[in-house]
C-alpha positions as a LaTeX table, in Angstrom:
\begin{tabular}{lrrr}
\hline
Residue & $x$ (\AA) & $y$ (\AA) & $z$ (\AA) \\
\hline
Unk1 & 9.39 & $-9.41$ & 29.72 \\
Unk2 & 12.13 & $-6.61$ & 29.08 \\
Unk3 & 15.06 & $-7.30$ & 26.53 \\
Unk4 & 17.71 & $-4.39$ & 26.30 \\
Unk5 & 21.12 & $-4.62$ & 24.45 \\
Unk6 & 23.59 & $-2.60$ & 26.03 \\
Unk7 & 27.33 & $-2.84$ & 26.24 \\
Unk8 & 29.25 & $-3.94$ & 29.07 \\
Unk9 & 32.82 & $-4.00$ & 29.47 \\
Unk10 & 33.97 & $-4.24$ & 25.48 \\
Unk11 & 31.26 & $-6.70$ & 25.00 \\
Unk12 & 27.38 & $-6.18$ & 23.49 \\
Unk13 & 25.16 & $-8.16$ & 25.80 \\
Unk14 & 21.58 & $-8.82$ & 25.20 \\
Unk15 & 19.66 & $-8.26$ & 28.57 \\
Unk16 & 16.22 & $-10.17$ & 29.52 \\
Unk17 & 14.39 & $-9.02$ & 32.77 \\
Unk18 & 10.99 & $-9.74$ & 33.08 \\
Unk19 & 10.57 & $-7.78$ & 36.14 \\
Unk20 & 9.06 & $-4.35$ & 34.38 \\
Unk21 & 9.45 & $-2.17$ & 37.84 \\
Unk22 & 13.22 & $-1.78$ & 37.36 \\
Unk23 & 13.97 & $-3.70$ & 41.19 \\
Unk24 & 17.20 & $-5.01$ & 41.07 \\
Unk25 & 18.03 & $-8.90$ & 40.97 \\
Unk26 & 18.96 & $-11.14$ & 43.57 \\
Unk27 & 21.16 & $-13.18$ & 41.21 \\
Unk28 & 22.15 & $-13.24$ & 37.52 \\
Unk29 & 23.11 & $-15.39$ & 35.20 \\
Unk30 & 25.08 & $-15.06$ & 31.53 \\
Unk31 & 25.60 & $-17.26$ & 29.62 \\
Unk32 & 28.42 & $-17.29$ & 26.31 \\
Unk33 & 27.25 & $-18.92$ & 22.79 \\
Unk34 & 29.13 & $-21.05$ & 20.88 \\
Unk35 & 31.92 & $-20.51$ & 17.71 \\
Unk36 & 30.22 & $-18.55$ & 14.62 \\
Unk37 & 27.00 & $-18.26$ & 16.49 \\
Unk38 & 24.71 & $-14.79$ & 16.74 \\
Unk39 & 25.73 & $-12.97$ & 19.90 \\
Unk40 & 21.91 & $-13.47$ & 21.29 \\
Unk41 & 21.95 & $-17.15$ & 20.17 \\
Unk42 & 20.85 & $-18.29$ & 23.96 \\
Unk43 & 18.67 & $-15.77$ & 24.75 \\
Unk44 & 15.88 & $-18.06$ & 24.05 \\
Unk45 & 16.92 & $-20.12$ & 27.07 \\
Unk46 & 16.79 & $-17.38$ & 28.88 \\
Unk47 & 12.59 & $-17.19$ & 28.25 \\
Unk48 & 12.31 & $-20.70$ & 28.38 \\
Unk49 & 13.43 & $-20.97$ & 32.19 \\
Unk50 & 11.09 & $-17.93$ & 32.98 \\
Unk51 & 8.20 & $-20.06$ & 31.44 \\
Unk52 & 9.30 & $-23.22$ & 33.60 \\
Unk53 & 9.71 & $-21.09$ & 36.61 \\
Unk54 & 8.04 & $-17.83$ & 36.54 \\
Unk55 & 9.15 & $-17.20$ & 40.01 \\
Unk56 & 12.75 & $-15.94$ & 38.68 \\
Unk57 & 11.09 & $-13.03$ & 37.37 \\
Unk58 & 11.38 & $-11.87$ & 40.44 \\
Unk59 & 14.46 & $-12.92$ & 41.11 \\
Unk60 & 16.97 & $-13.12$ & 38.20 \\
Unk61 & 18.33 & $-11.25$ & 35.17 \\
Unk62 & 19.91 & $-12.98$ & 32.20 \\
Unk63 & 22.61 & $-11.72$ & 30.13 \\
Unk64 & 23.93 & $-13.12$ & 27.04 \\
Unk65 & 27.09 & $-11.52$ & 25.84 \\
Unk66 & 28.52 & $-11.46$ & 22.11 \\
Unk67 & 31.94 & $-12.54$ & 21.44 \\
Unk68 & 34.77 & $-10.36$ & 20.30 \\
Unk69 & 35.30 & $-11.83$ & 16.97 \\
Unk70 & 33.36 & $-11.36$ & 14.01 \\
Unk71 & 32.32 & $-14.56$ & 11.85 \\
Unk72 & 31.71 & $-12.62$ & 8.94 \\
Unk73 & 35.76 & $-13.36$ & 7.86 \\
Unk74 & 35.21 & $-17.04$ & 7.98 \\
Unk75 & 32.33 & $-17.13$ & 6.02 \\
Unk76 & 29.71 & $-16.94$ & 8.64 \\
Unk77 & 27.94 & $-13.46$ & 8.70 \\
Unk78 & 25.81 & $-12.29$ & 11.59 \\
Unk79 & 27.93 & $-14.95$ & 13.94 \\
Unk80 & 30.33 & $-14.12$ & 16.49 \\
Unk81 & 33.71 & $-16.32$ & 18.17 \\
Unk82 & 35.53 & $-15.44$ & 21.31 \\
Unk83 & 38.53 & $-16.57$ & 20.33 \\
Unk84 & 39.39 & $-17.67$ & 16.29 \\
Unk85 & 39.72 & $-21.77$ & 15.64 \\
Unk86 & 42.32 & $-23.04$ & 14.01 \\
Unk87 & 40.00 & $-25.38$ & 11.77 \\
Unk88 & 42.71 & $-27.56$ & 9.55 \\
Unk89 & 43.73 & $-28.73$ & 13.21 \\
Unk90 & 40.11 & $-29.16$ & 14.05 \\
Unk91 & 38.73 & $-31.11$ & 11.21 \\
Unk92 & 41.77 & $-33.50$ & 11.94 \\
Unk93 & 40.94 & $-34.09$ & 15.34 \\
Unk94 & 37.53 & $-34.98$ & 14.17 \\
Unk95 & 38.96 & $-37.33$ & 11.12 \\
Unk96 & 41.28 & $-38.95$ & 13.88 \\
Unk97 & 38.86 & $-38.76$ & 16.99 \\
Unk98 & 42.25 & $-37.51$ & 18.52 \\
Unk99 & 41.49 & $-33.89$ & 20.73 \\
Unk100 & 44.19 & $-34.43$ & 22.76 \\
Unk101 & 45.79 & $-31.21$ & 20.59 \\
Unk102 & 42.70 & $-29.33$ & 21.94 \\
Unk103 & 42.40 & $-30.50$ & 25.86 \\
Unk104 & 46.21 & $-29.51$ & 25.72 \\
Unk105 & 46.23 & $-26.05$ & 24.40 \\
Unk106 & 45.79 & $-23.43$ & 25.60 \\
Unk107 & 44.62 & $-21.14$ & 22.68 \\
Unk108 & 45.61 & $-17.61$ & 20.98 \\
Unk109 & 42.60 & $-15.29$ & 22.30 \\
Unk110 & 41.49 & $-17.41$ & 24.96 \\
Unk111 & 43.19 & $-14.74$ & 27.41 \\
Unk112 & 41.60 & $-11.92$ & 25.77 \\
Unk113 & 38.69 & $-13.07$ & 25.66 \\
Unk114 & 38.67 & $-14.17$ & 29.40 \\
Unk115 & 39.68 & $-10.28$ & 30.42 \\
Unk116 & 36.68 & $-9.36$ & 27.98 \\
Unk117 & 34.27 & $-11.17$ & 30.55 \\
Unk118 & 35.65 & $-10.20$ & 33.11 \\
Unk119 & 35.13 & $-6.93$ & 32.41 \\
Unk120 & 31.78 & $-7.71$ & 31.50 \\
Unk121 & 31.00 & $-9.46$ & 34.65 \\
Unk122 & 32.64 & $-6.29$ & 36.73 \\
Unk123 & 29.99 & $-3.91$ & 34.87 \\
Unk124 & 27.03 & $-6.47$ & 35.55 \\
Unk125 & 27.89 & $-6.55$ & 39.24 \\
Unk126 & 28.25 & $-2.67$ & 39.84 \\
Unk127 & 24.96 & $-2.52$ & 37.88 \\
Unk128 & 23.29 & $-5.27$ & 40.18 \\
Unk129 & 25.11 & $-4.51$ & 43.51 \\
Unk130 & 25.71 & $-8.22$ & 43.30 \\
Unk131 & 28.69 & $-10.38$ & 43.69 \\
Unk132 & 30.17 & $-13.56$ & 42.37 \\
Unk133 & 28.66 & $-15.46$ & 45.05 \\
Unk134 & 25.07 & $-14.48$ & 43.37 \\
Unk135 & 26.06 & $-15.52$ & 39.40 \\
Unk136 & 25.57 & $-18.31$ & 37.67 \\
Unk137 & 28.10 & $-18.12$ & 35.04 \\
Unk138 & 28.06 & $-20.77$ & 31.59 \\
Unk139 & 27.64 & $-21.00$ & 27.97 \\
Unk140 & 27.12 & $-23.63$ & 25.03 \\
Unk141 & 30.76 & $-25.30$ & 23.29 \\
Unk142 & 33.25 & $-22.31$ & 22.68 \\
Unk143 & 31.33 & $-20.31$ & 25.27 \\
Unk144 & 31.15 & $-23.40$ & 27.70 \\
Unk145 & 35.13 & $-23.49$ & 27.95 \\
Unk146 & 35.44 & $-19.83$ & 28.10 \\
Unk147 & 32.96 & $-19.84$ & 30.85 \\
Unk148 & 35.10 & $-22.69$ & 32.70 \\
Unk149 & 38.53 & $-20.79$ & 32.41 \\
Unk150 & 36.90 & $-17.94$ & 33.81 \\
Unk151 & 35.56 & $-19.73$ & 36.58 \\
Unk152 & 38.59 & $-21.57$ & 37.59 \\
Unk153 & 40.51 & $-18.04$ & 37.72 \\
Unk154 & 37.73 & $-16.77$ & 39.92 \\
Unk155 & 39.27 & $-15.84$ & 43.74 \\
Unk156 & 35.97 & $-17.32$ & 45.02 \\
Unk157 & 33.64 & $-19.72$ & 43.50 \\
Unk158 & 30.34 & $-18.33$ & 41.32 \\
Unk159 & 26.58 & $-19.69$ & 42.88 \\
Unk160 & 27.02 & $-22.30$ & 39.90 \\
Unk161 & 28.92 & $-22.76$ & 36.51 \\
Unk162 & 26.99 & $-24.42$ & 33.53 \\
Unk163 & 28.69 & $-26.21$ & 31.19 \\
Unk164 & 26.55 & $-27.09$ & 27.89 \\
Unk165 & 28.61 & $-29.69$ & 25.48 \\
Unk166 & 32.10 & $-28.20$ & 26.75 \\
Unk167 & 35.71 & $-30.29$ & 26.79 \\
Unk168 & 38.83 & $-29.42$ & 28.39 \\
Unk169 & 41.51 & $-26.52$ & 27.23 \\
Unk170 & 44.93 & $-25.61$ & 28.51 \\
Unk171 & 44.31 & $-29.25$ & 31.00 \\
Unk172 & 47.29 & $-28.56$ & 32.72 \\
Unk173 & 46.58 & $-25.41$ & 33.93 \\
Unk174 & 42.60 & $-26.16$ & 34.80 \\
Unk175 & 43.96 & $-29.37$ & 37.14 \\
Unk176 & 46.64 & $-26.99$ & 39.09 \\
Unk177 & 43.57 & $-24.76$ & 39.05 \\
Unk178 & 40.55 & $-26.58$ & 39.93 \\
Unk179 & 41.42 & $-27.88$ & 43.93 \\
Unk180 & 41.13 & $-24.11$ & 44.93 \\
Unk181 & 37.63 & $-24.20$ & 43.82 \\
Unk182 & 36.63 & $-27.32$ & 46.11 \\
Unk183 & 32.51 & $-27.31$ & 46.38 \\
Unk184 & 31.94 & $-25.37$ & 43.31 \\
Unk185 & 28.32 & $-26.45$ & 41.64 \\
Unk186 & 28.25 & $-27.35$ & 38.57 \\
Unk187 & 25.91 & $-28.38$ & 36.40 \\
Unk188 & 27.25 & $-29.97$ & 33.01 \\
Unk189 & 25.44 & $-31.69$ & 29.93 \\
Unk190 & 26.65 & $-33.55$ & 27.05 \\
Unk191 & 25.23 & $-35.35$ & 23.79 \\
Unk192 & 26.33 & $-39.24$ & 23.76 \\
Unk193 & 26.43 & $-39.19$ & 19.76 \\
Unk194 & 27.82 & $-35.01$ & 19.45 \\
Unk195 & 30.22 & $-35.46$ & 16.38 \\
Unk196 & 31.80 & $-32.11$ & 17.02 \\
Unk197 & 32.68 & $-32.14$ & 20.54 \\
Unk198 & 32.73 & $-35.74$ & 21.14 \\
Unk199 & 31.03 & $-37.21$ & 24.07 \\
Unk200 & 34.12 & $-38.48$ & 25.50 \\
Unk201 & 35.12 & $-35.08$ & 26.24 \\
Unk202 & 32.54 & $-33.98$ & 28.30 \\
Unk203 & 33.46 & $-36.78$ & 30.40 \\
Unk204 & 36.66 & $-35.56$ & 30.59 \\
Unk205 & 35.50 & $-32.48$ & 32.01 \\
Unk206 & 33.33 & $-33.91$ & 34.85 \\
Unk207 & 35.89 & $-35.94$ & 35.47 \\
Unk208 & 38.03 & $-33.25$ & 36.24 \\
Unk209 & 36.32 & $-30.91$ & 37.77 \\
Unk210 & 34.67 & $-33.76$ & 40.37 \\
Unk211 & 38.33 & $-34.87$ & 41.11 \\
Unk212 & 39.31 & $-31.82$ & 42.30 \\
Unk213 & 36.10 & $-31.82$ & 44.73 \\
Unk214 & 33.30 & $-29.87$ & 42.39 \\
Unk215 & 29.90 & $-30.82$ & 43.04 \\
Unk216 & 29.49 & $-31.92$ & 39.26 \\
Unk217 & 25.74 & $-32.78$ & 37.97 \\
Unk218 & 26.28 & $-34.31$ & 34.75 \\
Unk219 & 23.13 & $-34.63$ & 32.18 \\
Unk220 & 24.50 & $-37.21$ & 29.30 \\
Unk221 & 21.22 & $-36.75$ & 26.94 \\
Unk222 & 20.50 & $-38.57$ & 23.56 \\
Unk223 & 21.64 & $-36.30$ & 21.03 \\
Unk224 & 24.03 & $-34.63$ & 19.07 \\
Unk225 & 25.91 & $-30.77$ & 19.83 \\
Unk226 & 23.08 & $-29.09$ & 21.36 \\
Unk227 & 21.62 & $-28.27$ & 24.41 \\
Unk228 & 18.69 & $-30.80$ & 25.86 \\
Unk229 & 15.53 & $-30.02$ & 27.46 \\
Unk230 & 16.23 & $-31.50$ & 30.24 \\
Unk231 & 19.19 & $-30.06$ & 31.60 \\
Unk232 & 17.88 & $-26.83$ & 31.35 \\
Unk233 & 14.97 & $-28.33$ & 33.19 \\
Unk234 & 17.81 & $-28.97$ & 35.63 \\
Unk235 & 19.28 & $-25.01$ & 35.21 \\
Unk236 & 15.31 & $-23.63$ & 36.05 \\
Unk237 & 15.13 & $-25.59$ & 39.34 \\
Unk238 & 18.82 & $-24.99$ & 40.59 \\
Unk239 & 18.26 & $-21.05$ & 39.82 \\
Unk240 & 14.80 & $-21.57$ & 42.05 \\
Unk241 & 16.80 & $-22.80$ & 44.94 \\
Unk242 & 19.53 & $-20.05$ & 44.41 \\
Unk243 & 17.05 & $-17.68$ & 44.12 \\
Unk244 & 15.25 & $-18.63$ & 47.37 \\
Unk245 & 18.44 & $-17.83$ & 49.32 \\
\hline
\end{tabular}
């Protein structure tokens, strides 16, 4: 297994390929890490789905991108944000259970970080030769939303988005934007006792998304903000079928 750091777009991405004879994919996917987080945070998701299904060796390259934002100004060194939180208006949403605030807005540096992977995803598919129609495009919490605007703005829907422990942003604009992207897959998971992103949320999502006539696979797992085993059991056998195609 190969793992390269490069740059793409204005973003640092980690690379893993475990094809070693330099063939190009047949599909890739990247996935965005969460608020204050290193920029290869996921990359060990990445190896686990090549040791559930070592076919995608042959088949797939992962990418994980680091966010714009440096961490290291609010107190978290060696983590990266795509966009910075306003955290007095966080910690009372959590105090109140309220988000409503947070499904609502539609946050400073959530467009620049959108054109950042966008960018990113432009140099990824003039390196691959591949299109949208051959990415699976998600991410954990922050990177989760970020992954779900950028979908939604897509002209044509990605092979899949994956939504680990995401909620709503800007709703408004996501429902007005969400019926053009009839049939997209998705594959979503949440954590029924997640104090930061509560569980309710992630409902909210689905609920959205499957309303406006997404093919939503939702994975509600025991557990707090985190990603579960078994939805990225889930991710390894929907990349074997999209890699099969």
């Amino acid at each position: 297994m190969r793992l390269t750091r490069t740059k793409l777009g204005p973003l640092q991405c980690t690379c893993v390929d475990a094809d070693m004879t330099g063939a190009k994919p047949s599909q890739v996917v990247v996935l965005c890490h969460g608020v204050n987080a290193p920029g290869d945070d996921l990359v060990g998701i990445g190896e686990e789905l090549l040791q559930l299904a070592p076919q995608l060796a042959k088949t797939t390259r992962f990418y994980f991108p680091a966010g714009l934002h440096d961490s290291a100004k609010f107190g978290m060194p060696g983590g990266r944000a795509w966009w910075e939180i306003d955290w007095a208006l966080f910690a009372q949403m959590m105090n109140t259970g309220d988000y409503a605030p947070m499904h609502q807005a539609h946050p400073p540096g959530l467009d620049q970080a959108r054109a950042a992977l966008e960018a990113c995803l432009a140099d990824i598919f003039k390196e691959t030769g591949l299109d949208a129609s051959r990415l699976a495009l998600g991410g954990f919490s922050q990177g989760a939303m970020l992954a779900t605007d950028t979908v939604l703005r897509m002209k044509s829907n990605p092979a899949a988005l994956v939504a680990f422990s995401g909620s709503p942003l800007c709703e408004n604009e996501w429902r007005e934007l969400a019926p053009a992207h009839k049939g997209l897959r998705v594959l979503q998971s949440h954590g029924r006792q997640d104090p930061v992103l509560p569980f309710e949320g992630g409902e909210k999502l689905r609920d959205l998304l499957a309303q406006s006539g997404a093919n939503v696979e939702f994975v509600p797992f025991n557990g707090q903000h985190g990603i579960a085993f078994e939805v990225i059991q889930k991710l390894a056998q929907l990349l074997e079928r999209e890699g099969a195609k």
